[in-house]
N, C-alpha and C positions, 0 to 999 in steps of 0.2 A: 276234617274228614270224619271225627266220630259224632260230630252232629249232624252230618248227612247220613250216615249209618242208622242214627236212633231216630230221627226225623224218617227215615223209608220204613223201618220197621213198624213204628207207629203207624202211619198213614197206609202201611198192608194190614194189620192187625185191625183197623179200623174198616177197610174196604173186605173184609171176608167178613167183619160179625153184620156188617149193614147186608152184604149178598144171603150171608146164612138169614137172617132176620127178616127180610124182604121178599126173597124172591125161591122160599120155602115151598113148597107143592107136593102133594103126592101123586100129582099126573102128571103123565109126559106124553109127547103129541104121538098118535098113534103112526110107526112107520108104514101099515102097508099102504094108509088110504094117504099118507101125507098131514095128516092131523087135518083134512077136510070132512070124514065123515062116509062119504062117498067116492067112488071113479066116475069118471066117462068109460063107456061102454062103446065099441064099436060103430050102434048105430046111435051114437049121441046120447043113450039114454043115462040117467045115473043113478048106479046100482050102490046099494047098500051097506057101507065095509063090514063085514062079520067079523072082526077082529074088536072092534070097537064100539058095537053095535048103534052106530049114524054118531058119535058123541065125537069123534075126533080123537077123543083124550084115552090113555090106560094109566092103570096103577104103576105105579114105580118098581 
């Protein structure tokens, strides 16, 4: 039982330093346009997100 204990604790201390290490970023997908960039517009056209200006992405 206490080597299932220190075997899961391992193997989470291991799975957050690899997520912190990896998948690190200062952007995050922008929510108005959907991390697209743009909408569809009414008549089909697509318009520009000003939130994110066409990049998809913002600062953290």
């Amino acid at each position: 039982m206490i080597r299932f204990l220190i075997i899961a604790v391992i193997i989470g201390a291991l799975l957050y330093v690899f997520k912190g290490f990896f998948f690190n970023s200062d952007y995050k997908k922008c929510g108005k346009c959907e991390g697209k960039g743009y909408w569809i517009a009414l008549r089909g056209e697509k318009n520009k997100c000003d939130a994110c200006q066409g990049s998809g992405k913002i600062l953290r």
